[in-house]
N, CA and C atoms of all chains as a GROMACS GRO file, in nm:
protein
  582
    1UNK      N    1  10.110  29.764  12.569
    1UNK     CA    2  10.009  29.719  12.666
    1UNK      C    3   9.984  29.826  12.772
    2UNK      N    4  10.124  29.880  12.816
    2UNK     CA    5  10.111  29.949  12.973
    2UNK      C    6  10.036  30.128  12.825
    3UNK      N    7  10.014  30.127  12.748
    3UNK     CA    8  10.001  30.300  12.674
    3UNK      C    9   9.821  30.265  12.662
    4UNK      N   10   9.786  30.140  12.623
    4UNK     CA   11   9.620  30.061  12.623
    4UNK      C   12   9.587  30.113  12.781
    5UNK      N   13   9.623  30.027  12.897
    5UNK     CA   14   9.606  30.054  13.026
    5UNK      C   15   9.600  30.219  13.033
    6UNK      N   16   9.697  30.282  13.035
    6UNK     CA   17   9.678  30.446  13.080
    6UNK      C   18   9.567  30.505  12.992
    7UNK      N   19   9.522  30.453  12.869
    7UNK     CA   20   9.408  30.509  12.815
    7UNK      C   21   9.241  30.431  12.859
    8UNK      N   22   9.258  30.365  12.928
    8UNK     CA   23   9.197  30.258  13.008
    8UNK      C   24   9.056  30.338  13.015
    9UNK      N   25   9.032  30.440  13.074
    9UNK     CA   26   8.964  30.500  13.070
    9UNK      C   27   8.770  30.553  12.955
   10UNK      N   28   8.911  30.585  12.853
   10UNK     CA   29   8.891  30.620  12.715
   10UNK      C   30   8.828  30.550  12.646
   11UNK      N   31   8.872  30.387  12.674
   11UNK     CA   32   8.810  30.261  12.614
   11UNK      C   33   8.691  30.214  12.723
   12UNK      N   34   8.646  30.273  12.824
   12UNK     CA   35   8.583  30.222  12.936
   12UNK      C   36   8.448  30.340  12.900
   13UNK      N   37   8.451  30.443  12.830
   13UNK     CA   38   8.335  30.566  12.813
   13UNK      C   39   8.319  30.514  12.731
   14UNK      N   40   8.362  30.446  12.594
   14UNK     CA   41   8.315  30.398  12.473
   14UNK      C   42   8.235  30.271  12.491
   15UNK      N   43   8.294  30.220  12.592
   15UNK     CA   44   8.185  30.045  12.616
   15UNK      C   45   8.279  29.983  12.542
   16UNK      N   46   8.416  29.969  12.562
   16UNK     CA   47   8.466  29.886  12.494
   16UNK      C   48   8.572  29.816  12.602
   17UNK      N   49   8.599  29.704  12.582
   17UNK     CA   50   8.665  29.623  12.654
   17UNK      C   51   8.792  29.529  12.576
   18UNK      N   52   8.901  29.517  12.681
   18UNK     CA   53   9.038  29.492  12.605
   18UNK      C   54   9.054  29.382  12.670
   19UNK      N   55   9.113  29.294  12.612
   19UNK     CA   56   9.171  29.180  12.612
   19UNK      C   57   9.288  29.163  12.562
   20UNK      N   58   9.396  29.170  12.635
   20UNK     CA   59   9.558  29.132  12.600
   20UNK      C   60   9.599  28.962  12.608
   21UNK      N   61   9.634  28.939  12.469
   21UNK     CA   62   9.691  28.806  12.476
   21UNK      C   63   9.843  28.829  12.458
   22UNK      N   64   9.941  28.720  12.542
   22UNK     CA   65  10.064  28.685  12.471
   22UNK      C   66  10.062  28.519  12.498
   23UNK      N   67  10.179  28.492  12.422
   23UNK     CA   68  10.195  28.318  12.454
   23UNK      C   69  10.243  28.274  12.642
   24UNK      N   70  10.266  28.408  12.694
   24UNK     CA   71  10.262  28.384  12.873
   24UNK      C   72  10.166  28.332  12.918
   25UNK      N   73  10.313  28.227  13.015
   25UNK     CA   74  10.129  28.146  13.147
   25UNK      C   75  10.110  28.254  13.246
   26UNK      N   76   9.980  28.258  13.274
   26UNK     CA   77   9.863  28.361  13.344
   26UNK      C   78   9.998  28.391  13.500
   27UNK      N   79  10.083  28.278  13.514
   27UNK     CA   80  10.156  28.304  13.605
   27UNK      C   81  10.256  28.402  13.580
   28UNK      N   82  10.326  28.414  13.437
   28UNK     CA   83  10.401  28.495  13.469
   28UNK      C   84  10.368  28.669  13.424
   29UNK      N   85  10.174  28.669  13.403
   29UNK     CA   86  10.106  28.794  13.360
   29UNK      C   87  10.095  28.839  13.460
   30UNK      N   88  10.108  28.759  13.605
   30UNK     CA   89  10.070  28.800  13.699
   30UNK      C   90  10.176  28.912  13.784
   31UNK      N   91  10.298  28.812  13.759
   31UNK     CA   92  10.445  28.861  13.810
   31UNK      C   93  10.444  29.018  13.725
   32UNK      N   94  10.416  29.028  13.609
   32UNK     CA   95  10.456  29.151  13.503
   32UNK      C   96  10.377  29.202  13.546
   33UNK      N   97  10.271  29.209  13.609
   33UNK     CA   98  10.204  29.319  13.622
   33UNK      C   99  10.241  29.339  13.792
   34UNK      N  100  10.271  29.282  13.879
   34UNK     CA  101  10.309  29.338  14.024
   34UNK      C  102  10.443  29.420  13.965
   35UNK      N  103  10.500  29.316  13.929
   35UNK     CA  104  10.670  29.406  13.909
   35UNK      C  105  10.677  29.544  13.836
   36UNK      N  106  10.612  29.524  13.728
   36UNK     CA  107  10.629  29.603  13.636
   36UNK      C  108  10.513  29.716  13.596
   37UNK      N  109  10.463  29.628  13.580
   37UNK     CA  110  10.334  29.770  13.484
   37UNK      C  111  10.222  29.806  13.585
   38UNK      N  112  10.234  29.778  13.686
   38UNK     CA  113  10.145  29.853  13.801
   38UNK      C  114  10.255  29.979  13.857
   39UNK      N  115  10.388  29.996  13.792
   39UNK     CA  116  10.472  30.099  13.810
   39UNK      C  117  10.485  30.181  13.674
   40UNK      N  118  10.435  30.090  13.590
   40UNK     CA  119  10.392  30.235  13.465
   40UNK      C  120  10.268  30.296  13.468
   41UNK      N  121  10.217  30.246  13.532
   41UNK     CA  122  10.039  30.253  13.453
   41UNK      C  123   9.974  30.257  13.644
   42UNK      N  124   9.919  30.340  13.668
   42UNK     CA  125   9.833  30.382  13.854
   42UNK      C  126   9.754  30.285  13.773
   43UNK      N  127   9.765  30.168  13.907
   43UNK     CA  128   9.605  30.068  13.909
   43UNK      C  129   9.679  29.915  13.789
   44UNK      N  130   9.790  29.951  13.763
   44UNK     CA  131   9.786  29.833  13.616
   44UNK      C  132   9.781  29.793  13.562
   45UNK      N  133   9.746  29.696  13.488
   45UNK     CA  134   9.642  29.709  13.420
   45UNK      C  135   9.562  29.620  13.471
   46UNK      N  136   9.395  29.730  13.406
   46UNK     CA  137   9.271  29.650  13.466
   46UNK      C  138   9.221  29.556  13.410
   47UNK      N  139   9.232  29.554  13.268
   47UNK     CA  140   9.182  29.447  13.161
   47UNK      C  141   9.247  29.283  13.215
   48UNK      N  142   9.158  29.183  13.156
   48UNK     CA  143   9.212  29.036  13.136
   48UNK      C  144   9.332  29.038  13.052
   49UNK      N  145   9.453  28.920  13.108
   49UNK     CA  146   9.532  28.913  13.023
   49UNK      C  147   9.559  28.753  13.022
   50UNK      N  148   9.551  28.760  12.889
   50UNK     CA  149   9.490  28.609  12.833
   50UNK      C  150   9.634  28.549  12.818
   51UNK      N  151   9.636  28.381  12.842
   51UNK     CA  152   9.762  28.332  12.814
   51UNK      C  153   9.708  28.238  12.732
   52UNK      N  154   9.805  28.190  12.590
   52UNK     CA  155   9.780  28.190  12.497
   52UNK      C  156   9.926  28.080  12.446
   53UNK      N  157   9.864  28.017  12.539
   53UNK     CA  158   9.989  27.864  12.578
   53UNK      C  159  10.004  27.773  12.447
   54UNK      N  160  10.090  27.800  12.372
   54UNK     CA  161  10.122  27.756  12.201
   54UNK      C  162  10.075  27.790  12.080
   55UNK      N  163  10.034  27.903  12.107
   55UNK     CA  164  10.035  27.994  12.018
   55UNK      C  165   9.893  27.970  11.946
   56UNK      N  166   9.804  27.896  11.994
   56UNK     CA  167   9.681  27.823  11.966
   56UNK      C  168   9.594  27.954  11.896
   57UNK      N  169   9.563  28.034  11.988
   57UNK     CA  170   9.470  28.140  11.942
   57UNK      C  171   9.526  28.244  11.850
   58UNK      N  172   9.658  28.276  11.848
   58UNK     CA  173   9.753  28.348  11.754
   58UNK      C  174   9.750  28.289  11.632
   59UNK      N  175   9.748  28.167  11.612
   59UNK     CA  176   9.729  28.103  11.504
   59UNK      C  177   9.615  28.101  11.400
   60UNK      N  178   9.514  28.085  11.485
   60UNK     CA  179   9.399  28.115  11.421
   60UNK      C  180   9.391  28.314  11.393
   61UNK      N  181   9.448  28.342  11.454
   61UNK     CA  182   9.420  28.521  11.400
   61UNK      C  183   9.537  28.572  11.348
   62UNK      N  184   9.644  28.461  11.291
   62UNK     CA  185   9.706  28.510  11.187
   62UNK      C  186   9.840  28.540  11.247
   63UNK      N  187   9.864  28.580  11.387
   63UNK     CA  188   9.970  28.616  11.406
   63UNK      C  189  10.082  28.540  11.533
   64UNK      N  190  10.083  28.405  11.508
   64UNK     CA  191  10.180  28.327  11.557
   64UNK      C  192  10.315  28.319  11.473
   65UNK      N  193  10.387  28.363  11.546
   65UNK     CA  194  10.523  28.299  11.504
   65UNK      C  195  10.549  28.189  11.566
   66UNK      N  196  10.574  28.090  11.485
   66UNK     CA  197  10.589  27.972  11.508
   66UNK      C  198  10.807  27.943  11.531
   67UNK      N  199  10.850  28.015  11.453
   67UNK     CA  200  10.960  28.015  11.476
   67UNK      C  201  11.010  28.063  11.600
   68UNK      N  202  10.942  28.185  11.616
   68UNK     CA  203  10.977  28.242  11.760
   68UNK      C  204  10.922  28.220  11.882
   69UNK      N  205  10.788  28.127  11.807
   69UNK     CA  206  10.710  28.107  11.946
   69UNK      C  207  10.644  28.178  12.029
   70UNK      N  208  10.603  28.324  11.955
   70UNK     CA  209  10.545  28.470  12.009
   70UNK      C  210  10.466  28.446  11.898
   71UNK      N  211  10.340  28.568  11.943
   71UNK     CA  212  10.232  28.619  11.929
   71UNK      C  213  10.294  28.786  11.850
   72UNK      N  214  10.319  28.803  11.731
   72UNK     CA  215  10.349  28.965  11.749
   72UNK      C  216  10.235  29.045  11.696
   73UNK      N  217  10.260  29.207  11.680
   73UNK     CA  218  10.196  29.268  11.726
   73UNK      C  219   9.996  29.310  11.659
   74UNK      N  220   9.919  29.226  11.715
   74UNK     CA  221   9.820  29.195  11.602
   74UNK      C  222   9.714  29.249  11.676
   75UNK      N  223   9.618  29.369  11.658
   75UNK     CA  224   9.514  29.381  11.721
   75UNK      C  225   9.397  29.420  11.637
   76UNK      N  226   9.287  29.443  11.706
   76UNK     CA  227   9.175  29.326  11.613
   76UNK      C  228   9.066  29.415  11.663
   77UNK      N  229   8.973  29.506  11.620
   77UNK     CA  230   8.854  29.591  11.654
   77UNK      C  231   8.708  29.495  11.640
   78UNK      N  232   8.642  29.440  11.787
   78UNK     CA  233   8.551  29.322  11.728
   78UNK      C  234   8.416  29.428  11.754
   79UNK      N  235   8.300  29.422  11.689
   79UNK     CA  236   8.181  29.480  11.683
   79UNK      C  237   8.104  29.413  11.820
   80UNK      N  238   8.023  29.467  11.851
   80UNK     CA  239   7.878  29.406  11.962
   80UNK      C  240   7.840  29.266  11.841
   81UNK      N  241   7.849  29.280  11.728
   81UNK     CA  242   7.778  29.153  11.636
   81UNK      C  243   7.868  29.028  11.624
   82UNK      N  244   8.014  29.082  11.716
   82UNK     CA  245   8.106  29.001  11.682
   82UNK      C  246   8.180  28.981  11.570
   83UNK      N  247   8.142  29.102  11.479
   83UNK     CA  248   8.219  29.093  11.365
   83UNK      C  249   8.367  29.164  11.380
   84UNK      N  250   8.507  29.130  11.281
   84UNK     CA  251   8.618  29.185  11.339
   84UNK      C  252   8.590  29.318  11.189
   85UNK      N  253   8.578  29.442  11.290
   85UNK     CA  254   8.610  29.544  11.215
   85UNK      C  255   8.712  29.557  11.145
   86UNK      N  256   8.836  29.598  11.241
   86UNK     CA  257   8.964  29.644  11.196
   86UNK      C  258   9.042  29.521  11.254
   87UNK      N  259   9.208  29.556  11.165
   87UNK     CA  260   9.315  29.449  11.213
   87UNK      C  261   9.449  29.552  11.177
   88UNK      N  262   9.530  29.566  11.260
   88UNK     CA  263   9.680  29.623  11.228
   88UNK      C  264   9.740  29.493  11.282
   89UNK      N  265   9.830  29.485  11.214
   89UNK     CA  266   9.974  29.367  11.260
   89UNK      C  267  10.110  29.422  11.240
   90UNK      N  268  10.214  29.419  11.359
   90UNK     CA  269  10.326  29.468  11.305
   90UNK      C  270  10.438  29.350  11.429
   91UNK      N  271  10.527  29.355  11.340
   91UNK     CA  272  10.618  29.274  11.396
   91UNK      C  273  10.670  29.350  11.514
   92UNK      N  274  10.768  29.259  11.587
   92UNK     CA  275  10.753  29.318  11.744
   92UNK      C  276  10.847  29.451  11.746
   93UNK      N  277  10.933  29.478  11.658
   93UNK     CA  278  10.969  29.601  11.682
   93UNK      C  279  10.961  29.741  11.701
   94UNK      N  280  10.821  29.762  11.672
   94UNK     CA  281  10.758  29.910  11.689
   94UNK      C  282  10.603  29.865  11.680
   95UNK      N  283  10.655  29.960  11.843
   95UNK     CA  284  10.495  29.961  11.900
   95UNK      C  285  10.371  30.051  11.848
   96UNK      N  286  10.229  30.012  11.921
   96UNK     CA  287  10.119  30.079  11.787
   96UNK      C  288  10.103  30.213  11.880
   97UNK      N  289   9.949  30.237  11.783
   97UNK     CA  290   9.979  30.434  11.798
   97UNK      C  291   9.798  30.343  11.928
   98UNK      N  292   9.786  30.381  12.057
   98UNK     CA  293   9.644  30.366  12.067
   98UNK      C  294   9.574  30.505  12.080
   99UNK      N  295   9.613  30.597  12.010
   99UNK     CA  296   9.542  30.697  11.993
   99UNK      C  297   9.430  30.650  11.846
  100UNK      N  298   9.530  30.630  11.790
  100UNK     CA  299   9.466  30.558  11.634
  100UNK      C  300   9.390  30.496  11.670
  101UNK      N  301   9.412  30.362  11.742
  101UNK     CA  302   9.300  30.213  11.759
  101UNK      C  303   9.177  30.344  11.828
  102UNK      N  304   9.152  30.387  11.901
  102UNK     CA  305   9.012  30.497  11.990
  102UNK      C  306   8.985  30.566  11.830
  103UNK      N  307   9.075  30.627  11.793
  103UNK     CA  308   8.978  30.698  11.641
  103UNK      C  309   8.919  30.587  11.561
  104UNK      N  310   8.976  30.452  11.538
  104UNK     CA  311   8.906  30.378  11.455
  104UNK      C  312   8.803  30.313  11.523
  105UNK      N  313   8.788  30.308  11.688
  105UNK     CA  314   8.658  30.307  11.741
  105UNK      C  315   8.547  30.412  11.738
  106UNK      N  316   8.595  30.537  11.689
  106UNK     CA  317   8.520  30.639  11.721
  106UNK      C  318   8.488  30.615  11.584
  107UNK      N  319   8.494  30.590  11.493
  107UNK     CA  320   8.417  30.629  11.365
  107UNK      C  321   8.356  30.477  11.348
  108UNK      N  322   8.401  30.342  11.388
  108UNK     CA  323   8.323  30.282  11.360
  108UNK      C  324   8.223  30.300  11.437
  109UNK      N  325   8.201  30.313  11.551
  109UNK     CA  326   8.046  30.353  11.637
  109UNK      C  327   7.976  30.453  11.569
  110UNK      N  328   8.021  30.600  11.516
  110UNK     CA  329   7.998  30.670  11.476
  110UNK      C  330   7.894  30.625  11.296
  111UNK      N  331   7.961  30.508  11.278
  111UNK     CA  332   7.909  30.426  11.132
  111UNK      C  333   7.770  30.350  11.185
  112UNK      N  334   7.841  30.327  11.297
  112UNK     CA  335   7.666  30.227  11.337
  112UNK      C  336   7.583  30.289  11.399
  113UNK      N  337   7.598  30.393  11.460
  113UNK     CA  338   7.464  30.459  11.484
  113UNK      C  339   7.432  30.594  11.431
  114UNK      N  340   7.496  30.583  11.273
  114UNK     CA  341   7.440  30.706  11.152
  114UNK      C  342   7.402  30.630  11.080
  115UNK      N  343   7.510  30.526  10.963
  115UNK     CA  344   7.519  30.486  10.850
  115UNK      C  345   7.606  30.545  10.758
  116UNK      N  346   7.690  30.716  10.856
  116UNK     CA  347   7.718  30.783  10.791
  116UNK      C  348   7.840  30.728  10.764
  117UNK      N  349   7.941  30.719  10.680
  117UNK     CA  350   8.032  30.689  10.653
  117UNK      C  351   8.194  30.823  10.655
  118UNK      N  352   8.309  30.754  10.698
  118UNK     CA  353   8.436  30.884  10.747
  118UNK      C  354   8.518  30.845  10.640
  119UNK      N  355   8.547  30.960  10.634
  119UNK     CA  356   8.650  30.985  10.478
  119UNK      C  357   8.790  30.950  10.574
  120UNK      N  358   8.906  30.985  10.506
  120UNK     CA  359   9.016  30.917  10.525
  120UNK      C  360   9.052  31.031  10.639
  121UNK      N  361   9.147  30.980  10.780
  121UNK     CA  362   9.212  31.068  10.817
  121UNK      C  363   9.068  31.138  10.964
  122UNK      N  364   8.960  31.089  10.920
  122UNK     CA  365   8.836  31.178  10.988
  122UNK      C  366   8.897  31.155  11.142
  123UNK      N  367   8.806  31.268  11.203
  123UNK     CA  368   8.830  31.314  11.333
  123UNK      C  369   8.694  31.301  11.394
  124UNK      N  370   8.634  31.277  11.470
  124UNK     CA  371   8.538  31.295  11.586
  124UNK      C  372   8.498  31.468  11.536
  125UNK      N  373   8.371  31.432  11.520
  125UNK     CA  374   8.349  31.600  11.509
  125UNK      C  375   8.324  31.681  11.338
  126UNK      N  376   8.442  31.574  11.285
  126UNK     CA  377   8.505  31.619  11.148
  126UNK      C  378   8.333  31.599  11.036
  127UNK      N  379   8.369  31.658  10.948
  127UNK     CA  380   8.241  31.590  10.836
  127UNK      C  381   8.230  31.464  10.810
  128UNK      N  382   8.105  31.417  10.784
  128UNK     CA  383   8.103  31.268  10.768
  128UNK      C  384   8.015  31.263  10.592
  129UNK      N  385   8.046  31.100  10.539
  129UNK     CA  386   7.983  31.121  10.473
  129UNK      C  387   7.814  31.042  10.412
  130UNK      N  388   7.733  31.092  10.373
  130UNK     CA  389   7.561  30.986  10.349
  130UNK      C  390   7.633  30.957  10.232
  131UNK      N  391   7.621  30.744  10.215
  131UNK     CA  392   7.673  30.674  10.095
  131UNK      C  393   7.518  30.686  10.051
  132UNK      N  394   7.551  30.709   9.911
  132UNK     CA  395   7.397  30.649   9.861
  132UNK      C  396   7.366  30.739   9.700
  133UNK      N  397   7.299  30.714   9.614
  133UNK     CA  398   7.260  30.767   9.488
  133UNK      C  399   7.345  30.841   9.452
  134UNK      N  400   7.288  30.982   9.554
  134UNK     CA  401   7.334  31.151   9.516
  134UNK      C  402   7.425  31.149   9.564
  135UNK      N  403   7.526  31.074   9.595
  135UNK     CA  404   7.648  31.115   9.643
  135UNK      C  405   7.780  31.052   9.526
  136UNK      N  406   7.710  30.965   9.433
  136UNK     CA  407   7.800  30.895   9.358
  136UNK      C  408   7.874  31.002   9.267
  137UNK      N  409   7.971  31.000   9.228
  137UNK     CA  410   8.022  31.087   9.131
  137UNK      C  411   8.100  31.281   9.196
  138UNK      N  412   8.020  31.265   9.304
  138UNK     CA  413   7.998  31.392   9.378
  138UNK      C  414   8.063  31.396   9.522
  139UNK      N  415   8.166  31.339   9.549
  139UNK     CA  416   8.238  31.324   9.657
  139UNK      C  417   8.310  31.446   9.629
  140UNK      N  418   8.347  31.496   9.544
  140UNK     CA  419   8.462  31.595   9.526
  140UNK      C  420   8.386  31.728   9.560
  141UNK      N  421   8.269  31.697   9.551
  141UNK     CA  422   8.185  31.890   9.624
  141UNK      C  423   8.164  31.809   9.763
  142UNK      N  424   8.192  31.743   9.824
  142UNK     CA  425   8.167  31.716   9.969
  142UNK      C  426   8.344  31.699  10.047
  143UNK      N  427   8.402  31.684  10.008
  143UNK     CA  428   8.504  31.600  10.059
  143UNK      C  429   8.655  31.604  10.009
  144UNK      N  430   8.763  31.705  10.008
  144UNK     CA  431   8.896  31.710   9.966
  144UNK      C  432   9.000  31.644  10.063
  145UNK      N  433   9.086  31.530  10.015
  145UNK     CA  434   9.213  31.486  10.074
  145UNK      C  435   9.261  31.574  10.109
  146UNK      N  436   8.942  27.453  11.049
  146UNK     CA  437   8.963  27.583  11.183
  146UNK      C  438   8.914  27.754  11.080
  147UNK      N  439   8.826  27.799  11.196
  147UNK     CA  440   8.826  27.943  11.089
  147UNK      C  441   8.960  28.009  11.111
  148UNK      N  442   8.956  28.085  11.021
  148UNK     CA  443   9.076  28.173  11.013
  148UNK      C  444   9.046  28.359  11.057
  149UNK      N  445   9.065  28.399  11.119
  149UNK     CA  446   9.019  28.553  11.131
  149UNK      C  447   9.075  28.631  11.009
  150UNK      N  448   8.956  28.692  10.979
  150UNK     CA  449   8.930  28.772  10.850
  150UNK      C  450   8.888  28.874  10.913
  151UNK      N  451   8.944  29.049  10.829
  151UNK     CA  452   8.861  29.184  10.884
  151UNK      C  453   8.727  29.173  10.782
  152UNK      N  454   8.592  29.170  10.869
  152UNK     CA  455   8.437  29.187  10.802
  152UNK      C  456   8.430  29.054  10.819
  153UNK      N  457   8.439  28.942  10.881
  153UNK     CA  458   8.395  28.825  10.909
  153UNK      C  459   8.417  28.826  11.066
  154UNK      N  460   8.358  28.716  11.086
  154UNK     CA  461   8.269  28.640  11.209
  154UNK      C  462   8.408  28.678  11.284
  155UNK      N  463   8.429  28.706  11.411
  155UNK     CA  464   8.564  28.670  11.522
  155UNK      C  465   8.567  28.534  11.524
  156UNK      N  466   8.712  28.435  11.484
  156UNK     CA  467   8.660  28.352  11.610
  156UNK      C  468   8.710  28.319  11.734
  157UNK      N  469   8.601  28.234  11.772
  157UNK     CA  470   8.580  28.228  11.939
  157UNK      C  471   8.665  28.096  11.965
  158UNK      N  472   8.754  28.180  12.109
  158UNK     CA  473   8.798  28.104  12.185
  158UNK      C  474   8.803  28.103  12.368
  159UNK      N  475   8.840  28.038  12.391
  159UNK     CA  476   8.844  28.023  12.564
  159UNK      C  477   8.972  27.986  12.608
  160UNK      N  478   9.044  28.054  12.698
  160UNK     CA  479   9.173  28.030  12.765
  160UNK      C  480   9.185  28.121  12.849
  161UNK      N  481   9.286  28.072  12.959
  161UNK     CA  482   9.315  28.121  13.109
  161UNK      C  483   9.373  28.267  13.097
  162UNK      N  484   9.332  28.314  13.178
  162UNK     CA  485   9.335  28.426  13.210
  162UNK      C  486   9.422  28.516  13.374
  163UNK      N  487   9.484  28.601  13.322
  163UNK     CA  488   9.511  28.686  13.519
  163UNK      C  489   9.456  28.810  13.467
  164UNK      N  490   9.368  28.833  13.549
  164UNK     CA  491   9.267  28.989  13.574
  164UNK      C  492   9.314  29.012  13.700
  165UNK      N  493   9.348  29.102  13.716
  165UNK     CA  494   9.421  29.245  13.856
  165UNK      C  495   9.273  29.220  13.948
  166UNK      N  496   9.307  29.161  14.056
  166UNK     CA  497   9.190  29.161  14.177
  166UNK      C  498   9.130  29.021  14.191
  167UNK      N  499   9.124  28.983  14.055
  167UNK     CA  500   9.042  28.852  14.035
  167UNK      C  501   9.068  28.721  14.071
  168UNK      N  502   9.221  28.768  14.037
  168UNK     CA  503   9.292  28.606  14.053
  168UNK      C  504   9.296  28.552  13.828
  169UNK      N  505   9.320  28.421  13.867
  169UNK     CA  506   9.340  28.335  13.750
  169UNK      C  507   9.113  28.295  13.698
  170UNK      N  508   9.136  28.302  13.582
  170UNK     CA  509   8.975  28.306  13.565
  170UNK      C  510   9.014  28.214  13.394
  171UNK      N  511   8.871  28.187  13.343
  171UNK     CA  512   8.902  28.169  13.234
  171UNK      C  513   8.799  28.283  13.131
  172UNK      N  514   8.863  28.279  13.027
  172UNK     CA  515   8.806  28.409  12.927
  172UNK      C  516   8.715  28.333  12.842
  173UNK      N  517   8.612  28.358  12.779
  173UNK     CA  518   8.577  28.292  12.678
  173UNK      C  519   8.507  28.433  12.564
  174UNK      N  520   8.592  28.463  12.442
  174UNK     CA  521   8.550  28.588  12.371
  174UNK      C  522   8.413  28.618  12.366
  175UNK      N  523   8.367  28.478  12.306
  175UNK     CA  524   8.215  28.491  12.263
  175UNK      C  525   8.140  28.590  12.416
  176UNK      N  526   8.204  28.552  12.541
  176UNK     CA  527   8.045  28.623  12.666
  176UNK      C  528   8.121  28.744  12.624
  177UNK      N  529   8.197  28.856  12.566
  177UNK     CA  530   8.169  28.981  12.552
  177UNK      C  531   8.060  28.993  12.384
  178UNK      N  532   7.987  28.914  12.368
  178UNK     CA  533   7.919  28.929  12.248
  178UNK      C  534   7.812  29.033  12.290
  179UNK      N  535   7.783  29.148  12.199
  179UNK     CA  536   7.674  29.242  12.229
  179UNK      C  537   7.792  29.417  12.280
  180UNK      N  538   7.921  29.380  12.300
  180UNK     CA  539   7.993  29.506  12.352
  180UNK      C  540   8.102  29.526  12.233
  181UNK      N  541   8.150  29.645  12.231
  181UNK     CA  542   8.324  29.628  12.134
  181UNK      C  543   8.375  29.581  12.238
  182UNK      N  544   8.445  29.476  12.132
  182UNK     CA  545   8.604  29.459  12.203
  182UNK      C  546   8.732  29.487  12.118
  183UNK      N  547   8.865  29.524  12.234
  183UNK     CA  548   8.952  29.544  12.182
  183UNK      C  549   9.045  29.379  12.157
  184UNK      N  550   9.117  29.330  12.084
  184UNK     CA  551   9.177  29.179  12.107
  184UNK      C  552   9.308  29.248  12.062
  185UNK      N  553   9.408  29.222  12.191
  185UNK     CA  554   9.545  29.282  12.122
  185UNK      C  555   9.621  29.213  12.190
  186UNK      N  556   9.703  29.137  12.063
  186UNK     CA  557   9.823  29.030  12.113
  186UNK      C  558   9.994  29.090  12.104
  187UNK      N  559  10.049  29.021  12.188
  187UNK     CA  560  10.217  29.124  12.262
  187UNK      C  561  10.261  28.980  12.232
  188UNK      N  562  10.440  29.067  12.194
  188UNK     CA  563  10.528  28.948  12.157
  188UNK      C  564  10.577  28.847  12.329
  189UNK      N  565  10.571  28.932  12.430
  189UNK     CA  566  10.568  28.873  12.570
  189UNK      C  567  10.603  28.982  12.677
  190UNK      N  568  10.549  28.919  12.773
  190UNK     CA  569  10.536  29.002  12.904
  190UNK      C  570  10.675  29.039  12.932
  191UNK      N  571  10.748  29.149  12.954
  191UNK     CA  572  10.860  29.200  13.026
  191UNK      C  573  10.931  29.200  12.875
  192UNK      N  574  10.878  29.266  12.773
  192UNK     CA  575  10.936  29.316  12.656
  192UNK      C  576  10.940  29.484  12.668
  193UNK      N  577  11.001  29.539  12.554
  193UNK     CA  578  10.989  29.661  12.579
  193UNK      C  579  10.905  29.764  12.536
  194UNK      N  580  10.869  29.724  12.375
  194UNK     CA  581  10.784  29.848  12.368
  194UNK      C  582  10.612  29.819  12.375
   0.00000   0.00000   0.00000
């Protein structure tokens, strides 16, 4: 959460906006962020942080533990159309990369206002590729793993 | 109940919220419709990684 916040920025030039859920009441998001993550992160974090009181909304997106009664680690790339792009889920022991989640924003924007499509691994900048006819069969003169 | 699928619809919900400045508010996904959003759920506040 506090590595999202310090890139806060990054997601704020793209037009994109974060929303942190856990199964915490809004009371004790409040306490974690005076105590705590306004001492990792200058400013704290700025985003909403959603409480997510029985796991109600975790449930529906797949990632309630019901045994544990947590939310683990599930985040979710939603479009302007509201559609969910991307999804990584990982159990609570290792945290995600958000350098990754900004590249998989950067190429999906990059998809909606070309059509062009990113080969595996692509970078901002990197070659992209036009899906269509002349390209079938012929990825291998455009494009090496 | 829908189920969230990647390439299908989000779905929409509404619940309480603490935003830094704001106070306690409530969220509802659907009013960021028209922007990306990021939706990223934590096992709980005052965990470690």
């Amino acid at each position: 959460m506090a590595a999202v916040a310090a890139r806060y920025d990054q997601f704020k030039a793209l037009g994109v906006e974060v929303l942190s859920v856990s199964t915490d009441s809004r009371f004790v998001h409040k306490i974690w962020q005076e105590e705590e993550l306004s001492k990792m992160v200058e400013g704290g974090v700025p985003f909403p942080m959603v409480s997510d009181g029985g796991g109600r909304i975790g449930t529906v997106y797949g990632v309630y533990d019901e045994a544990a009664g947590v939310d683990i680690r599930g985040r979710f790339i939603i479009d302007p159309d509201f559609v969910i792009r991307a999804t990584e889920v990982l159990t609570p022991e290792v945290g995600r990369n958000p350098d990754e989640l900004i590249r998989q924003i950067k190429a999906f924007q990059h998809n909606r206002a070309t059509g062009e499509v990113m080969p595996s691994g692509w970078l901002p900048g990197e070659k992209t590729l036009k899906p269509g006819p002349a390209l079938v069969g012929k990825v291998w003169k455009e494009w090496k793993p | 109940m829908t189920i969230a699928r990647t390439g299908k619809e989000a779905p929409d919900f509404e619940a309480t919220a603490y935003i830094q400045g704001k106070g306690f508010q409530n969220v509802k996904l659907s009013d960021y419709k028209g922007q990306w959003v990021v939706l990223c759920f934590y096992p709980g506040d005052f965990t470690f990684v």
